[in-house]
N, C-alpha and C positions, 0 to 999 in steps of 0.2 A: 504493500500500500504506500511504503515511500512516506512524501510528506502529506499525503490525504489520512496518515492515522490520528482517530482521535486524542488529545490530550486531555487527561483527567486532573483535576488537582483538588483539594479538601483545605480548605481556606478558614483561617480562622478570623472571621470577622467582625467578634462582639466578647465584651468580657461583663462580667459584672458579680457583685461580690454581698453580704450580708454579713452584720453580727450583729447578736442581740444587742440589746440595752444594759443588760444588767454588767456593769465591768469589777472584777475584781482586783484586787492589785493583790501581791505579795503579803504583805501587810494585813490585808485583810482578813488573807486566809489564814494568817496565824489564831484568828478565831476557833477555828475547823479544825484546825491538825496542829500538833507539837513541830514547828517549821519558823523559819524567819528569812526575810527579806535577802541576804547574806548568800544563807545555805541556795535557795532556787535559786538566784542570778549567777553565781559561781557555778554551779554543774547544770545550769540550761540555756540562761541569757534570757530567761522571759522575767518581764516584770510583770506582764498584766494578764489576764483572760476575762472572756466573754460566757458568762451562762443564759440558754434559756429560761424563762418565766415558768409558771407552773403550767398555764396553758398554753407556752408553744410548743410548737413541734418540729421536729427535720422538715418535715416536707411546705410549712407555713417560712420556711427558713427560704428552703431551694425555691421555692414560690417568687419570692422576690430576688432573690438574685437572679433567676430566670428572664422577669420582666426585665431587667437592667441589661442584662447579654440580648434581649431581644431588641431593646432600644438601639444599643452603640452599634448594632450588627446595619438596622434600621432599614428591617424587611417587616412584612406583618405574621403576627403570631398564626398568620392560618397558614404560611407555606412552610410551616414546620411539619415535619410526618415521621421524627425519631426523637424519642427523649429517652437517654441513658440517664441514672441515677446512680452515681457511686457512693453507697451509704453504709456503714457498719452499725447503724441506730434507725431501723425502719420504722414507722409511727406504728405499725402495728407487723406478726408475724409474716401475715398476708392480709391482703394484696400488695403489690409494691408500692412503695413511695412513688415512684415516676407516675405510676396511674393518679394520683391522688395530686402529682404536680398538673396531668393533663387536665385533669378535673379545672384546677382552678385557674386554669388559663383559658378552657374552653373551648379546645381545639380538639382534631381529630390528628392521631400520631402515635403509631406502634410504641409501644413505655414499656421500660422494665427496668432494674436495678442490676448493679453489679455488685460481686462482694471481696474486695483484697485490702478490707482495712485500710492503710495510710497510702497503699501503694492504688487504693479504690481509682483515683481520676487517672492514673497513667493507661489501669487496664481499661477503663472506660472509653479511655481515646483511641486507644486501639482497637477495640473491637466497633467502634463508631468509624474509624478510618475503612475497616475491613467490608463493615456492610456497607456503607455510603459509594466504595470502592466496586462491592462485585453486586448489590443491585438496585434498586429505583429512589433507594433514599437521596434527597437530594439537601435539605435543611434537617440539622441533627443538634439539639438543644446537649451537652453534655455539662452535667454540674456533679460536683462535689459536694455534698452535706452531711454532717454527724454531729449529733448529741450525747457528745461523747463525757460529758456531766453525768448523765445518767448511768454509768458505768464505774463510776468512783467510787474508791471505798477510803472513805474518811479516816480510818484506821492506818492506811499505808500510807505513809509520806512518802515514797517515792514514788511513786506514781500518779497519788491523787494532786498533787501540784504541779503537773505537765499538760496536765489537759484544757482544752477549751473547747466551745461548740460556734458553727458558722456553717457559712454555703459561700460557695463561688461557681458562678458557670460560663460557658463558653460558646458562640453558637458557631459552629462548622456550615461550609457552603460547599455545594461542587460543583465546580466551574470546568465544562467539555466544550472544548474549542479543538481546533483543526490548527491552531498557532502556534507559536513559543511562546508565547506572549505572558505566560502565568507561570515559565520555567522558574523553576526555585522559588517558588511562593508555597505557603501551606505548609501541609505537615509532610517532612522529608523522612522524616523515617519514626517507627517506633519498635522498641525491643521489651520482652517482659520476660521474667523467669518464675520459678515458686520452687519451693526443696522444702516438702512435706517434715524431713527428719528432724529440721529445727521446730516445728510446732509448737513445741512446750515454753520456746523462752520469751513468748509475747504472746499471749491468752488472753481468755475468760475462764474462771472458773466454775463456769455454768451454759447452759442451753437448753433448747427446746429438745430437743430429745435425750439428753442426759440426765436432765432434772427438774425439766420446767421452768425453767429459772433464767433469766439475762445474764445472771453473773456479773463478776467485775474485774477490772484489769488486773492482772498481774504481768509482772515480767521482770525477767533479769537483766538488768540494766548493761552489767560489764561486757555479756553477750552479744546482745543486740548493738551495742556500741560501736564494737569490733567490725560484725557484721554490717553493720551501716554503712561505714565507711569503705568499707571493699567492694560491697555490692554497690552501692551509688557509683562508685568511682568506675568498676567495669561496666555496668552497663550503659553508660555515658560516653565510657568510649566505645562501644559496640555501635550506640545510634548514630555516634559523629563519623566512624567508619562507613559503617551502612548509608550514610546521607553524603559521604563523601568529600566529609568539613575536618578541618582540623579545630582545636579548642582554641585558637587565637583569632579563629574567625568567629567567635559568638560573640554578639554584642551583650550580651548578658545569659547569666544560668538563673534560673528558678526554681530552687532545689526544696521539696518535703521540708516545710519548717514544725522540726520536733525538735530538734536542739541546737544549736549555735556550735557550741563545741563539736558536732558534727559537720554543721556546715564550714566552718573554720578547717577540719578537720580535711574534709574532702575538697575544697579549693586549695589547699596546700598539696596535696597529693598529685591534685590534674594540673597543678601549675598555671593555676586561671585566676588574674587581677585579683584581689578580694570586694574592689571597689566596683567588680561586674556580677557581683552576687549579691541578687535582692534576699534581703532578710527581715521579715516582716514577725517574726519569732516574738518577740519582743512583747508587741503587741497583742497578742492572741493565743499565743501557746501552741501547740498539737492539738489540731484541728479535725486532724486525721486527712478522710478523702477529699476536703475541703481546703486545706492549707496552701498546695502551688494554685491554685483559682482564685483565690482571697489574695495572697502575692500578685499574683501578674494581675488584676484587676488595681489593685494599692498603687502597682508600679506606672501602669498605662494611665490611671486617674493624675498620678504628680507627675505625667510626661517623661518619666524617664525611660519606659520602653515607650518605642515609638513605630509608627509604621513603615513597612518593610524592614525591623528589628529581627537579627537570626538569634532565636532564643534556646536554649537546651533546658528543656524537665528532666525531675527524674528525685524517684522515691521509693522507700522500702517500709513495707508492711508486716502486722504477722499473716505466717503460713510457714515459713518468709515466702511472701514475695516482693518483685521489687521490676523495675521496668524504669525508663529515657526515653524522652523524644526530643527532635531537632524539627525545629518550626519557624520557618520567617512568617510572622505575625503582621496581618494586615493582608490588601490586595492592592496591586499596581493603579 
C-alpha cells in the first residue's frame, strides 16, 4: 500500500484532576496515630493528604475529574464510547465504578474498571491504547481514582500516613489519516509487567472471598522500596526503547507519586535532571491509581508541561505490578 497506509495514532488530548476538600496535614494526623511531622516528611516527602467526606465516593470523585478531561480535550461528552476506570476502592463490589461514572455523565460508552492498584492508570492506558488501536473505539475517557482512606488502619503508622484519596483523568482521541502529519504524537509506547510471587509485600489483609471483609493495607516497606526503584527504572527504559527515545529527550517524567525518596531514588539511577521530574507527592500522598493523573493535570494546569511535551509515566503497584509509557502530550 506504500504511502496510501493508514496512520493510526491515540492522542492525549485533555487532562483533569480532583481532590476532596477535607486536607490533612502531618500534624494533624498526629491526632490519629503515634506519628509526627519529622518522622513522615523524612521517609516520604509528603506533608499533606486529601480524605473523602463520609458521603463521597470514588466514582463522585472520577465524576469530576472526568468532566475536566472532557472540557480541556473540548469534544462533547457524547463522542465518548470507552471509559476505563482504574480503581482499587470501587463504590460498591459490583457493578463497576466506570458504569456508575457513565451514569453521571449521561452518555452511552462501553465502562469497566481495571484493577493493578498504584500501577491501576498505567495498565488502564494500555489496554485503552490496545482497544482504541485494534477496534471502533475512537474517544476513551481513562481516569485514575481510589479511596484509599478507606483502607487504613489507624493502628499502623507506617502505612496509614502514606495515603490519600483523589481522581485524575485523561481523555484519549484517535486520529486515522493517510499522512505523517500526527508522527510522534500520542502515546508511543507502553510496557506492563506483574510477578504474582511478591504478592504478600503490598496487600490487604482481607477480601471478598476470603473473608468478607475490605481489609487494610499492609506492606513491607524495605521491600517494596527496593522493588520500586528497579522496576520503575526498567520498565522506563523498556518504553523509551520501545518508542525509540533516549531519557534526554523527555521533556519531563511523571513518575507514581508514593514516595519522594523513590522518586529521588529512580531519577538518580536513569540519570534524568531532577528538575524534569514533576513531584506533586507532597501535596497528596499515595493516591494510588490516581497519583500520575493528578500530577500531569497539576503540571499542565501551572504550564509546565506543555503541548507537544514528550512525557515518560511509569508506576509500580501491589501484585507487583508495574508498567511506563512514552507520550508526547497534546496534538499538532
Amino acid at each position: 500500500m506504500g504511502d496510501l497506509e493508514i496512520s493510526l495514532k491515540i492522542l492525549l488530548t485533555g487532562v483533569g484532576s480532583y481532590l476532596p476538600n477535607n486536607k490533612y496535614s502531618n500534624d494533624d494526623l498526629t491526632k490519629l496515630v503515634e506519628t509526627s511531622d519529622e518522622w513522615i516528611s523524612k521517609r516520604s516527602g509528603i506533608k499533606k493528604r486529601h480524605f473523602v467526606s463520609a458521603n463521597e465516593t470514588t466514582s463522585d470523585m472520577a465524576f469530576i475529574a472526568a468532566k475536566k478531561a472532557i472540557k480541556n480535550a473540548n469534544i462533547s461528552k457524547h463522542e465518548i464510547d470507552l471509559i476505563i476506570v482504574a480503581t482499587t476502592t470501587p463504590d460498591n463490589t459490583f457493578p463497576s465504578t466506570a458504569t456508575l461514572v457513565q451514569k453521571k455523565l449521561s452518555i452511552n460508552a462501553v465502562s469497566f474498571d481495571v484493577q493493578a492498584v498504584c500501577a491501576g492508570f498505567v495498565f488502564a492506558l494500555s489496554v485503552a491504547k490496545s482497544m482504541m488501536s485494534d477496534g471502533i473505539y475512537k474517544n476513551c475517557l481513562v481516569i485514575g481514582a481510589d479511596s484509599m482512606s478507606k483502607l487504613l488502619d489507624w493502628k499502623d503508622r507506617s502505612t496509614s500516613v502514606l495515603f490519600g484519596d483523589g481522581a485524575g483523568a485523561i481523555m484519549l482521541q484517535k486520529i486515522e489519516n493517510n499522512e505523517n502529519f500526527y508522527n510522534d504524537w500520542g502515546i508511543l509506547s507502553n510496557v506492563i509487567h506483574s510477578d504474582g510471587q511478591y504478592y504478600d509485600i503490598l496487600k490487604t489483609n482481607g477480601g471478598v472471598s476470603s473473608d468478607q471483609k475490605t481489609g487494610y493495607i499492609q506492606m513491607q516497606g524495605k521491600e517494596v522500596f527496593k522493588h520500586a526503584v528497579d522496576k520503575l527504572s526498567t520498565s522506563l527504559e523498556e518504553a523509551l526503547k520501545e518508542s525509540n527515545k533516549k531519557i534526554n529527550e523527555l521533556d519531563w517524567l511523571v513518575p507514581h507519586q508514593a514516595n519522594q525518596r523513590i522518586i529521588l531514588a529512580v531519577a538518580d539511577r536513569m540519570k534524568i535532571d531532577i528538575n524534569k521530574v514533576i513531584s506533586t507527592v507532597s501535596n497528596h500522598g499515595n493516591t494510588s491509581a490516581a497519583s500520575i493523573p493528578l500530577a500531569l493535570d497539576e503540571a499542565v494546569s501551572s504550564n509546565k508541561i506543555l503541548n507537544g511535551n514528550l512525557i515518560g509515566i511509569h508506576a509500580i503497584g501491589g501484585g507487583l505490578s508495574w508498567g511506563a509509557s512514552i507520550i508526547r502530550i497534546g496534538k499538532p
